[in-house]
Residue, then its C-alpha position, 0 to 999 in steps of 0.5 A: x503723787x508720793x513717788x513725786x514727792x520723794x523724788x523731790x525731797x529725795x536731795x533733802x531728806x535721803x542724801x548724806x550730811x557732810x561736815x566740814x571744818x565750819x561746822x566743827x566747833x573749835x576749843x573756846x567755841x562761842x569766842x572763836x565765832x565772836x571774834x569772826x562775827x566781829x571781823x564781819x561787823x567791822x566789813x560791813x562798816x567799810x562798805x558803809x564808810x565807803x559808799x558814803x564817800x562814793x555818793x559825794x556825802x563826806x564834806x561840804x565846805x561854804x565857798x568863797x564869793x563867787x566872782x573867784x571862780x571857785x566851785x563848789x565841788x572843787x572846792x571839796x575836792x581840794x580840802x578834803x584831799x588837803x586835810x581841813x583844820x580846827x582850832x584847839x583853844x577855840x572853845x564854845x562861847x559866844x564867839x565861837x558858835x561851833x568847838x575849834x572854829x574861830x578866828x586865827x592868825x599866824x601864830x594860832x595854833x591849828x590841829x589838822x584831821x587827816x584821818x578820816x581819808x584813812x578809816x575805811x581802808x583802816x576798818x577793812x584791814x581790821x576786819x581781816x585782821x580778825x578773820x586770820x586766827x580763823x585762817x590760821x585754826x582753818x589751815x591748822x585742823x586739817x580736817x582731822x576732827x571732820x573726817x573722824x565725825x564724818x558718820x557719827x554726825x549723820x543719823x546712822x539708823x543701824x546700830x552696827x554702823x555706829x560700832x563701826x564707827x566708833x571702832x574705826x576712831x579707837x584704830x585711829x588713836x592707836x595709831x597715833x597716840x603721841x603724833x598730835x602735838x604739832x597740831x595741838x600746838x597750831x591750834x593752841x596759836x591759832x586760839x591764842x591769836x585772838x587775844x594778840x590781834x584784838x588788843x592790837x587793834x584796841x592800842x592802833x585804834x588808840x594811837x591812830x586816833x590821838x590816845x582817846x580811843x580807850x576812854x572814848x565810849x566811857x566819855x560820851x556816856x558821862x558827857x551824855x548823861x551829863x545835865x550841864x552838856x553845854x559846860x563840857x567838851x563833847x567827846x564826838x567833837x574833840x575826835x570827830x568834828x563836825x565843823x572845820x576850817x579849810x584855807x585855799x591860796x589862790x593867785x588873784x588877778x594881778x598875780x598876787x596870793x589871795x587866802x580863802x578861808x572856807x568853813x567845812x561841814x564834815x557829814x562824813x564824822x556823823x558816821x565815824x563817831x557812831x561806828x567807833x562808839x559801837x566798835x568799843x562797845x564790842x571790842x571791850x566786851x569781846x576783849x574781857x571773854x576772850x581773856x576769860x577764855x584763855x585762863x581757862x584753857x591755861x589752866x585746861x593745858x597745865x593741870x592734867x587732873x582739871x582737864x581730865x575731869x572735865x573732859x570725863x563730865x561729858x560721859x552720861x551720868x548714868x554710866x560710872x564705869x564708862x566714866x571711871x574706864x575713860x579716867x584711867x586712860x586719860x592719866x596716859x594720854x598728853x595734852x594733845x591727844x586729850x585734845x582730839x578727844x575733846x573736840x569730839x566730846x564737843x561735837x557729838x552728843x553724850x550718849x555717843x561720847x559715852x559709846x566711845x569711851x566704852x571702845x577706846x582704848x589706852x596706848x599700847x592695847x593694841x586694835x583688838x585686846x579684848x579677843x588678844x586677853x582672851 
C-alpha cells in the first residue's frame, strides 16, 4: 500500500518545480498584478455587457398602436441600431415623469446616445490595453531572472548544490557585468507603460462619455447620500438614462410620411452605470499607487546610495560583514546590473541572498579570485 502511494504522489511530491517567468515577481510587484488584475476585471465586464445584448435584454421600446404593423421586436431592432434620444432641458417635474422626456417640437433640442452600442467592444479593448505593459515586461525579461532561479527556487536537500548554484550566478555576473542595459531599459518602459496606459484610459473614458467621466463616482456618492435626491440630477441619468425617446417615420397608406414617436426603456444603462461607477472606484485608486510606484523606482534609478542601501537591507541582519562586502561591490555596478540583483534579492528568501552575496564578486575579479590571491 505505501509503494502505492508514492507511486501516486510521486508527480507531486518528488518532480522538480519549474519557474517560469509568471512567477518571477517584477520590480514594482503588487502594481504590475493589479494592473493585470484590472484588465481581467474589465474582460469579465464585456462578457457581461455582451451576453446581456445577446439574450435581447438591452432595449424595450413601447410600440405605437397596432394597426401600423409594427413589432415589437423590430421596433428595438430599429431604434436601438438609430440611436435613441432624450431631451436636455426636460427636467423632473410634473410634467415630465421621467429626466429628458417630454414633449418636443422642431426646434427643441435633442441629445442623441449612441454609446452604449459601443461599450462592449470599448471594455474589451481596455482590458487588452491593460495586458500590454505585461506583454511588453513578459517579451522584454527573456527568462534571464527565470533561468538563474531555476534551482535556488527548488528545495535543494544538498548544501553542495546550493554552493553550485550560487557559484554558477556569480560566473554569470562576471560575465556579463555591464551587458544589461538594454534589458534594463525595456523593463523600465515596460514598467512605465502602466502609468501611460491607465491614464489614457481615465482621459478616453472621459471624453467617450462627455467629460463626465472624472467627476462621475464623486457625483453619485454626493447625489446618494443626498437627503433632497429629488431637487438633484441624477448622475446615473444624465450619462446613463434609462428612459428615451425613439422617432420612426413611416409611410402610411396613402403615401405619405407618418412619425412614431416611441418611449424606450434602456435595461442595458442599469448595467452600464454600475460597471463605469465600479470601474472608477479601481482605476482612481490604482492610478495614485501606480503613481506612488513610479516615484520610487525614480528615486530607485537616480540616486545610486538610496538603491544600494535598499538593496543590501535584503542580506540577514545577523551578517554585517556580508552586508558591508555586498556595499563595496554595489559602488561598482550601474543601475542595470543593480537591477538583476534586485529581482533575485526579491524572489529568494534572505538567507539565500545573504549566501550570494558572500559569493559574488565585484567586475573584474574574475571566476575564481580567492584561489588566484592565493
Amino acid at each position: 500500500m505505501a509503494g502505492i502511494l508514492d507511486f501516486l504522489s510521486a508527480g507531486y511530491f518528488h518532480g522538480s518545480v519549474n519557474v517560469d517567468e509568471d512567477s518571477i515577481r517584477w520590480q514594482n510587484g503588487l502594481v504590475s498584478k493589479l494592473h493585470k488584475a484590472t484588465g481581467t476585471i474589465l474582460g469579465l465586464f464585456t462578457c457581461t455587457v455582451f451576453a446581456k445584448e445577446v439574450l435581447g435584454d438591452h432595449i424595450h421600446c413601447i410600440s405605437p398602436r397596432e394597426e401600423t404593423g409594427i413589432s415589437r421586436e423590430a421596433l428595438n431592432s430599429y431604434c436601438y441600431i438609430s440611436t435613441t434620444f432624450t431631451l436636455p432641458e426636460a427636467s423632473r417635474s410634473e410634467y415630465q415623469p421621467h429626466p429628458g422626456i417630454g414633449p418636443y417640437g422642431d426646434n427643441t433640442p435633442t441629445k442623441y446616445h449612441s454609446y452604449y452600442q459601443w461599450v462592449p467592444y470599448l471594455l474589451f479593448l481596455q482590458a487588452i490595453s491593460f495586458y500590454l505593459p505585461y506583454t511588453m515586461f513578459k517579451f522584454s525579461q527573456d527568462g534571464r531572472i527565470s533561468k538563474l532561479l531555476q534551482d535556488l527556487q527548488n528545495v535543494i536537500p544538498f548544501n553542495e548544490n546550493r554552493e553550485d548554484k550560487l557559484g554558477d550566478i556569480h560566473l554569470y555576473l562576471q560575465d556579463f557585468y555591464g551587458s544589461h542595459s538594454w534589458w534594463a531599459r525595456k523593463l523600465l518602459m515596460s514598467d512605465f507603460m502602466n502609468l501611460i496606459n491607465i491614464i489614457l484610459n481615465i482621459f478616453f473614458m472621459d471624453w467617450y462619455l462627455g467629460s463626465i467621466f472624472i467627476n462621475y463616482a464623486p457625483k453619485v456618492i454626493s447625489y446618494q447620500s443626498s437627503d433632497v435626491m429629488e431637487a438633484v440630477e441624477d448622475p446615473f441619468d444624465k450619462i446613463f438614462p434609462k428612459m428615451t425617446k425613439c422617432t420612426l417615420e413611416m409611410f402610411g397608406p396613402s403615401g405619405t410620411i407618418q412619425t412614431h414617436d416611441s418611449l424606450c426603456v434602456m435595461p442595458i444603462n442599469v448595467l452600464n452605470e454600475k460597471l463605469y461607477f465600479i470601474i472608477w472606484l479601481l482605476l482612481l485608486p490604482l492610478l495614485i499607487l501606480t503613481i506612488v510606484d513610479q516615484i520610487f523606482w525614480f528615486f530607485m534609478l537616480a540616486s545610486k546610495k538610496v538603491r544600494n542601501y535598499f538593496l543590501v537591507k535584503f542580506v540577514s541582519e545577523g551578517k554585517p560583514n556580508s552586508r558591508q562586502r555586498l556595499q563595496r561591490i554595489l559602488e561598482d555596478l550601474p543601475f542595470s546590473d543593480w537591477l538583476v540583483l534586485y529581482l533575485i534579492a526579491r524572489n529568494i528568501d534572505s538567507a539565500l541572498f545573504t549566501s550570494l552575496a558572500e559569493k559574488i564578486d565585484k567586475p573584474g575579479a574574475g571566476y575564481y579570485p580567492e584561489e588566484e590571491d592565493e
